[in-house]
C-alpha positions as CSV (number, residue, x, y, z in Angstrom):
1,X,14.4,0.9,2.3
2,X,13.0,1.6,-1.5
3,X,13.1,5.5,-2.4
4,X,9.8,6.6,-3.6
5,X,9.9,7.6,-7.1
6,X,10.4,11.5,-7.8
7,X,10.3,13.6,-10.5
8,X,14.0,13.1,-11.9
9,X,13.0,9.5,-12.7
10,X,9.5,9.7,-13.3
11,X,9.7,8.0,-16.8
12,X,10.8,4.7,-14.5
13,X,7.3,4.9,-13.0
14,X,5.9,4.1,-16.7
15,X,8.1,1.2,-17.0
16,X,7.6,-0.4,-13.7
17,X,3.8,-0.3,-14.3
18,X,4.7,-1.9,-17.8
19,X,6.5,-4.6,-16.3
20,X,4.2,-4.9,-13.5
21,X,1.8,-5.8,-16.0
22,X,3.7,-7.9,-18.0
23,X,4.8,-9.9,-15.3
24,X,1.5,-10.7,-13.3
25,X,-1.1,-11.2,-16.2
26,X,0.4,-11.9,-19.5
27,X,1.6,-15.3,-19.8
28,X,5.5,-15.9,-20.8
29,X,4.7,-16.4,-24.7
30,X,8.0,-17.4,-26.9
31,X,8.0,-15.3,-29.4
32,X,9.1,-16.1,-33.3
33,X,12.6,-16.8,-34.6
34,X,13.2,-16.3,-30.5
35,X,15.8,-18.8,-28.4
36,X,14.0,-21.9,-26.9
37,X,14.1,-20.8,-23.4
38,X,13.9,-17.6,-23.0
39,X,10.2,-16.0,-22.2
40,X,8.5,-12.4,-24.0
41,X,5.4,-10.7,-22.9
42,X,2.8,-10.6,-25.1
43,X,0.7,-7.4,-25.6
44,X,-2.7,-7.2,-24.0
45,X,-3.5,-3.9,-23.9
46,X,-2.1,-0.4,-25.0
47,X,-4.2,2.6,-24.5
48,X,-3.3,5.9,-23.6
49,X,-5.2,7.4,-20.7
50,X,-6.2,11.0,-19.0
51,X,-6.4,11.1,-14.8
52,X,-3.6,9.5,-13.5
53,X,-2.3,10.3,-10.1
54,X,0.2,13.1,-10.5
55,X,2.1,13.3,-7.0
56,X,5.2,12.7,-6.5
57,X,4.3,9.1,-5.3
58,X,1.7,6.6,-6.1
59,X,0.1,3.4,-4.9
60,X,0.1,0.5,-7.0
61,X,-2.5,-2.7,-5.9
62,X,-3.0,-5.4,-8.1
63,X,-6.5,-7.1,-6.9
64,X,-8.5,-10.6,-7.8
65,X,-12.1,-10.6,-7.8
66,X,-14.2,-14.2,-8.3
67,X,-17.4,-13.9,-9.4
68,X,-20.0,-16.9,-8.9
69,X,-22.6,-16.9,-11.5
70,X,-25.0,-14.3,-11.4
71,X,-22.7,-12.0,-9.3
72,X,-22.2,-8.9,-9.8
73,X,-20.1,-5.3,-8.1
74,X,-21.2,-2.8,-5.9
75,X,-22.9,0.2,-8.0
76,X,-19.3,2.6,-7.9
77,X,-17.2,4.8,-9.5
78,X,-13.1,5.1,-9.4
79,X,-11.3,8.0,-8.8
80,X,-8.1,7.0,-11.2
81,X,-8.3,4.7,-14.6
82,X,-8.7,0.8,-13.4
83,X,-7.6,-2.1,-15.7
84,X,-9.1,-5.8,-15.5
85,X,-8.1,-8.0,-17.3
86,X,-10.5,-11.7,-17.6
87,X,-8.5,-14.3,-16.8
88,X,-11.5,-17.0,-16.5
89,X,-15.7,-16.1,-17.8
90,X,-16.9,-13.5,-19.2
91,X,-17.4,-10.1,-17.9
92,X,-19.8,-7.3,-18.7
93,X,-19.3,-3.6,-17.8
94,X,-22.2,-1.5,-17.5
95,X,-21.1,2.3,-17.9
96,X,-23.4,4.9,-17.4
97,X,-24.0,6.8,-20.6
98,X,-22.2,4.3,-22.5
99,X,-22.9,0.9,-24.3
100,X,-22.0,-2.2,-22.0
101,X,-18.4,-3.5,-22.2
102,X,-18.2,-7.7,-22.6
103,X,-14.6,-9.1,-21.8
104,X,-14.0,-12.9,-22.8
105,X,-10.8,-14.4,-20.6
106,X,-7.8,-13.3,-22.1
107,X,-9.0,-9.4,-22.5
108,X,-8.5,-6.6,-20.8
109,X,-10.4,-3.6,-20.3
110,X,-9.8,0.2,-18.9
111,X,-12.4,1.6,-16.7
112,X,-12.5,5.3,-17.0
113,X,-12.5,7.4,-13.9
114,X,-15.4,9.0,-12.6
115,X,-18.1,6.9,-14.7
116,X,-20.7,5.3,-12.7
117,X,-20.9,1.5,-13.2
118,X,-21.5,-2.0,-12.0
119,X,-19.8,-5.1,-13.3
120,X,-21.5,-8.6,-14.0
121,X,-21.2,-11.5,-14.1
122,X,-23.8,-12.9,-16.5
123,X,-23.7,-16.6,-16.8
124,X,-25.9,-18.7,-14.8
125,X,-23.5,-21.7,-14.8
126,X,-19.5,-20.4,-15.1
127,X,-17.8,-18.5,-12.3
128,X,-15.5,-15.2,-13.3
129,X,-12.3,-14.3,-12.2
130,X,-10.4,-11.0,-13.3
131,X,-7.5,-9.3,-12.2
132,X,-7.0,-5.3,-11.1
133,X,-4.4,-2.8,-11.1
134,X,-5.2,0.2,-9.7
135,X,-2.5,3.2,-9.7
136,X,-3.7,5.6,-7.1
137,X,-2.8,8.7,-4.8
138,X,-1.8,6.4,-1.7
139,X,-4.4,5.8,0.4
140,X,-7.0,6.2,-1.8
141,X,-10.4,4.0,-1.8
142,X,-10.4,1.8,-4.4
143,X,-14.0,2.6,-5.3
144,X,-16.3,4.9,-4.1
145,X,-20.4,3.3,-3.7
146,X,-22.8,5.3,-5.8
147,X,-26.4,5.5,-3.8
C-alpha cells in the first residue's frame, strides 16, 4: 500500500500534480533539436494560486464533463482552485463579480475558490468537452450548488 504524502516530502506533492498534468491533458509534443522518439510536455498553464488544501493528505480527481450545445453547470462555487482545460468547443465562465472567461480547445483555465459561477456551453450546434482536476481535502464535494 502507497504512503500518503507527509510533510518531509511535501515538495513531491508539487511534482506529482505537475506530472499528473502533463501526463493526462497535454499531448506528447517533440520538442526542438530533441531525439526522434522521445516525448516532452508542452506548457499549458502556469499560475500560481492561494487556497490549496493544507493537510497532511489530499485528494486528487481528474473529471470529464460533455457538454451538448446549449448546456450549461449547476449555479456552484468550489471550495479549493479547479483547473479545466478545453479539449473540444468552447467554453464560457461566468464569475460573479468578474468579466466572463471564454476557453477555445487547447486552453486551460483556473477557477478560483469561493466565486459563484456557472459554466456554458454557448454554441447551438458544437458539443464541449473539458477536463478537471480538482486537489481537495479528501472527501470534499467537488462543488457546492448556490440557491
Amino acid at each position: 500500500m502507497q504512503q500518503p504524502f507527509t510533510a518531509s516530502n511535501r515538495k513531491h506533492k508539487s511534482l506529482v500534480r505537475l506530472a499528473l498534468l502533463a501526463c493526462i491533458v497535454v499531448p506528447p509534443l517533440a520538442a526542438h533539436g530533441q531525439s526522434p522518439g522521445l516525448a516532452a510536455p508542452g506548457l499549458v498553464l502556469r499560475e500560481l494560486v492561494a487556497a490549496m488544501p493544507k493537510s497532511e493528505t489530499q485528494e486528487i480527481r481528474v473529471l470529464t464533463a460533455s457538454f451538448k450545445p446549449g448546456d450549461k453547470t449547476a449555479f456552484h462555487t468550489h471550495r479549493s482552485p479547479v483547473t479545466v482545460y478545453v479539449l473540444e468547443g468552447r467554453f464560457t465562465l461566468e464569475l460573479e463579480g468578474r468579466a466572463p472567461v471564454t476557453l477555445d480547445a487547447g486552453r486551460a483555465y483556473v477557477e478560483p475558490p469561493g466565486v459563484r459561477m456557472t459554466g456554458y456551453n454557448r454554441s447551438t450546434s458544437e458539443p464541449l468537452r473539458v477536463v478537471i482536476f480538482y486537489v481537495s481535502e479528501p472527501g470534499t464535494p467537488f462543488l457546492d450548488a448556490v440557491h
